[in-house]
N, C-alpha and C positions, 0 to 999 in steps of 0.2 A: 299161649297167652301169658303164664305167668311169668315165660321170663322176658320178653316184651314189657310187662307191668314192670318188672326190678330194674331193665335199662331205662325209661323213663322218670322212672323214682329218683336213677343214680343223675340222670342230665338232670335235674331240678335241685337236686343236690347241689350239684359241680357251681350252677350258673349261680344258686345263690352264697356261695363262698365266694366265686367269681366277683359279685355285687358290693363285699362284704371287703375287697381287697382296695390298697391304692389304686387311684384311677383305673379303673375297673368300676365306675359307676354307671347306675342304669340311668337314659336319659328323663328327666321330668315332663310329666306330662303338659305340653301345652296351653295356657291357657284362653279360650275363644275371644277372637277381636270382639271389642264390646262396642265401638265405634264406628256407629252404617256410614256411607256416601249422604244417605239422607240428614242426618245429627247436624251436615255442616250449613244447611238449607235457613236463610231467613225465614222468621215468620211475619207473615201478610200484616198483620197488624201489631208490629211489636214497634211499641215505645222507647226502649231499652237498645241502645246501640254498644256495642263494646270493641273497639280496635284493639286487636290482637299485634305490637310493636314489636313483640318477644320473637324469639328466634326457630319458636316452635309448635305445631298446630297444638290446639288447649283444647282441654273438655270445662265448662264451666260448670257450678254448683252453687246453686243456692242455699245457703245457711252452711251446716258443718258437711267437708264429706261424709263422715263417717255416715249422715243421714241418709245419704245417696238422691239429695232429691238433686237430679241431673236436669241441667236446664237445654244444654246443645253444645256443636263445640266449634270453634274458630280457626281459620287455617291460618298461619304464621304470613303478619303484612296484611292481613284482612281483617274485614269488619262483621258481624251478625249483629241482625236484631231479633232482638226478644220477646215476646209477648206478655206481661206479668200479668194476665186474664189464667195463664196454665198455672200461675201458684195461687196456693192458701193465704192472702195475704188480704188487712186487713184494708178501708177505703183511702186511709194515709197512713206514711209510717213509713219504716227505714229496715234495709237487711244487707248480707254482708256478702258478696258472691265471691267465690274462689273459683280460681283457674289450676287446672292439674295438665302436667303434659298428657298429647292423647298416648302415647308412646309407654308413658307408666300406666294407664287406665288400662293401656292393651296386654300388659302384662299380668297386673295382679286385678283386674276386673273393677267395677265399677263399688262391689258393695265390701273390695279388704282396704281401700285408702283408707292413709293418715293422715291427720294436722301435717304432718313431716314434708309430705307430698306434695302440698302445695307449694305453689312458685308464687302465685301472685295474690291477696286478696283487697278486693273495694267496697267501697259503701256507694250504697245505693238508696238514697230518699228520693220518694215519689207522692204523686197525692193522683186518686184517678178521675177524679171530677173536671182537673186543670186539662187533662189530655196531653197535655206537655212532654215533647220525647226527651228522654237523659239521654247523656253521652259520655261513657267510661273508657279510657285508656288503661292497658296494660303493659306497665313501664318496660319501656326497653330494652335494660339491659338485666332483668332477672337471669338466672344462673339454671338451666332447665339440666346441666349436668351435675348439678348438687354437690360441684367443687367448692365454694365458697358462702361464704353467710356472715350474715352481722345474728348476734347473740342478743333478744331484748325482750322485756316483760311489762307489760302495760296492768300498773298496780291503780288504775285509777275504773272508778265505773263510767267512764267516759270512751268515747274511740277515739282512739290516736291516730291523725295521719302524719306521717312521713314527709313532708313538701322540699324537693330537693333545691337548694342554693339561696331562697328567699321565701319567705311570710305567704308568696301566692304561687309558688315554684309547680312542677311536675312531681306527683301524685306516688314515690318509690315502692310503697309499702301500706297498707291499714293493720291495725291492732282492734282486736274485738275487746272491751272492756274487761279487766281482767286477766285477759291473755299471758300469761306467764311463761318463761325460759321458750319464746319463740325461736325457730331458727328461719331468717330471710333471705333466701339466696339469692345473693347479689353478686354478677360480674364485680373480678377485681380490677381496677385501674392502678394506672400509673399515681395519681394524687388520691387525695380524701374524698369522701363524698363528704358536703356538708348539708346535714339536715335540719331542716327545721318543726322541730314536734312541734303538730297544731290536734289542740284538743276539740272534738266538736259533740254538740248534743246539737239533736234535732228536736223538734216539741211534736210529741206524734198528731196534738189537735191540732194545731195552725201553720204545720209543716215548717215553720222559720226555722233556721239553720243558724247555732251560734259556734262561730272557729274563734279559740281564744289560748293561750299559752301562758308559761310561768315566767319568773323570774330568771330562773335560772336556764331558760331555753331560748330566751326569748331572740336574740342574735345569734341562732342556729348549735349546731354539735356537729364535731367530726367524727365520722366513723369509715373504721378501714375492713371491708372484708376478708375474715378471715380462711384458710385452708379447711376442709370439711374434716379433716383428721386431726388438729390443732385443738388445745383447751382456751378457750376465746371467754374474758370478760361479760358477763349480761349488764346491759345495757336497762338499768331503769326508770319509767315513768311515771313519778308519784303526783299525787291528786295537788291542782297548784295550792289546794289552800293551805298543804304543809310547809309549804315553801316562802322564806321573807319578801312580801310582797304580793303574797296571793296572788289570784288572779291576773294576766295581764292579757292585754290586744296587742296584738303589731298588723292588723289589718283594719280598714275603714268600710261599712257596708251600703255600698249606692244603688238602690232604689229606684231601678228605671223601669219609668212606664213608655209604652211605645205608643202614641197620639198620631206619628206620621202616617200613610198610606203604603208605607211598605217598612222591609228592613233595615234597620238600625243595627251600627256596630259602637259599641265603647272601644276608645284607643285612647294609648295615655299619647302617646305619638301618632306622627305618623305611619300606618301599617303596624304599627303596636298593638292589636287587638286583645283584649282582655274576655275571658271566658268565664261565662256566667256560673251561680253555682250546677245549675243542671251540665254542665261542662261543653255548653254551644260557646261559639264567637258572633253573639248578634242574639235581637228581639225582634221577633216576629211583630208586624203591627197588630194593634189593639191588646198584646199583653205586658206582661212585664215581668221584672228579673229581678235578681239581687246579683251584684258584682263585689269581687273583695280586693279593695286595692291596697297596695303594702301602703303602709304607715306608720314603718318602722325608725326615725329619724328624732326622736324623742317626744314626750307629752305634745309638746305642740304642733306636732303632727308633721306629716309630708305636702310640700308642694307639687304639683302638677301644671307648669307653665303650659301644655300643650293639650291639656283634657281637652275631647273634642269627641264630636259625631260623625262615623262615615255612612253616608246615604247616597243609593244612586252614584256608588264612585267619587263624591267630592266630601270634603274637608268640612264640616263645618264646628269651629270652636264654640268650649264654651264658653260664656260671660259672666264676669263678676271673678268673685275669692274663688280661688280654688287649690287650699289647704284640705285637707283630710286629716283629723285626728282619730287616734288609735281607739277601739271600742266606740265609734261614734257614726251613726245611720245618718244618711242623707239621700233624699228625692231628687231625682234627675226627670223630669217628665220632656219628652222629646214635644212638641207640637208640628205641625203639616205645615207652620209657615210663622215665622218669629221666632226669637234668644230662646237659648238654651240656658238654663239656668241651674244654679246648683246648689240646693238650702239644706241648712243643718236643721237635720231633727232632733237631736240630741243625745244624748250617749242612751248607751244598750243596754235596757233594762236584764237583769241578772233572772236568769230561770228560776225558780224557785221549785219545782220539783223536777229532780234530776235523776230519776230510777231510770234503770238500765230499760230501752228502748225496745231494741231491736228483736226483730222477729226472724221469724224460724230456726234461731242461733240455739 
């Protein structure tokens, strides 16, 4: 027996110098898929739709990963919905949900994610008394091989979105208030992306949604994704009132009530549909929306020769002025049968308390 005992002493030896040499390493232990078949399952009553355009199935997350509160995940080119009855969340109010590839989740588990990790993050305001379903896209061309990235840090207590080429554009990116040296992996293209930083507070009592920008944003920014190995510029977002000119709008907010007997769509054109802030194309009857239409064309606003209602597949315009000025509300009320019409209610009263909002961040 004992010299038995000294050859296996010596093999335990051997293997660990073995270990201990170039490539000669021992393989890492595994770790277990944390994503069921079930995770990718809608839920019955979820409000919360999220289309997954990326290139890769996602696991979603409400507030920071690091919290782990894992909401489900979405297969690449499809859509889930969500139920927000499964979160802590307050009866109105706003939160920030990230998408992480499921592929990195499967790797280092659900509770060692970082900020890093993340491909995509959105905002989400709801109120649950409306019953109202949201509908969030996850932009397209996010980067899920973590080749490229824009460098940027939102120095404002506000959220920053991203809206790509124009004032009411596609959705690139969110910034959580404060958010600092982000990295956003973004596919690189042949040209610039041009972004347009839009600031937004949401009022957690009466759920209204203010998107407002600076001076110095206000006709967009280029930005070029750079190589993930590359020392890249950060990109910063300061609060507009440091900036000459404070505050500014490049958008117009209309107020449609739906009075018809079915749905209504806003189009500035024809087949032009505009998507409300919940992110539908269309009002359900008997509710109503808020629409943001650019209004970026100086102080006196943007025209709209062709603003119209589609109902039932026909065209019907609207009647009277129909200018939009920049930071300025107006009532669109549809009725079941006579004009449509479209009055100024006048510019957008300024929030007056602006503390940081969001929940479970």
């Amino acid at each position: 027996m004992k010299g038995k005992t000294k050859v296996l002493a010596l093999l335990v030896i051997t293997m660990s110098v073995m270990s201990a040499l170039p490539g000669c390493t021992t393989k890492p232990k595994p770790v277990s898929v944390t994503i069921k078949e079930e995770d990718y399952q809608s839920d019955s009553n979820g409000l919360l739709t999220i289309n997954n355009f990326s290139t890769s199935d996602v696991a979603i997350f409400a507030g920071k990963v690091e919290r782990g509160a894992f909401m489900g995940a979405i297969r690449r080119g499809q859509a889930r919905k969500f139920d927000l009855n499964k979160l802590n969340l307050a009866d109105k109010g706003a939160f920030l949900f990230r998408a992480v590839s499921v592929k990195k989740v499967n790797i280092v588990g659900k509770t060692r994610l970082k900020e890093e990790d993340v491909i995509y993050t959105g905002l989400v305001a709801y109120d649950r008394s409306s019953n109202k379903p949201i509908n969030q896209d996850i932009f397209s061309k996010v980067d899920d091989l973590f080749e490229s990235y824009v460098y940027v840090s939102n120095l404002t207590r506000y959220v920053v979105e991203l809206r790509l080429n124009n004032s009411t554009g596609e959705k690139v990116a969110v910034l959580g208030p404060g958010e600092r040296n982000k990295k956003l992996w973004i596919k690189q293209q042949e040209m610039p992306y041009t972004f347009f930083p839009t600031y937004i507070y949401v009022d957690p009592n009466s759920g209204d949604m203010d998107a407002f920008t600076d001076s110095v944003n206000l006709y967009g920014v280029d930005f070029i994704p750079m190589p993930a190995a590359s020392i890249q510029q950060v990109y910063e977002f300061k609060d507009p009132g440091q900036s000459i000119g404070g505050k500014q709008y490049n958008v117009a907010f209309i107020k449609l009530t739906n009075n018809a007997a079915d749905l209504v769509q806003l189009q500035t054109i024809s087949a032009a549909f505009v998507r409300n802030e919940r992110g539908f194309f269309g009002t359900n009857r008997g509710d109503d929306d808020v629409y943001q239409l650019a209004s970026d064309q100086g102080p006196g606003g943007r025209e709209y020769p062709s603003l119209g209602i589609r109902r039932r597949g026909i065209d019907i315009p609207v009647q009277g002025n129909k200018v939009v000025k920049p930071g300025y509300e107006y009532a669109l009320t549809v009725p079941d049968s006579g004009d449509i019409v479209l009055r100024e209610l006048g510019k957008k009263s300024d929030n007056v308390s602006t503390a940081v909002f969001l929940q479970l961040d």
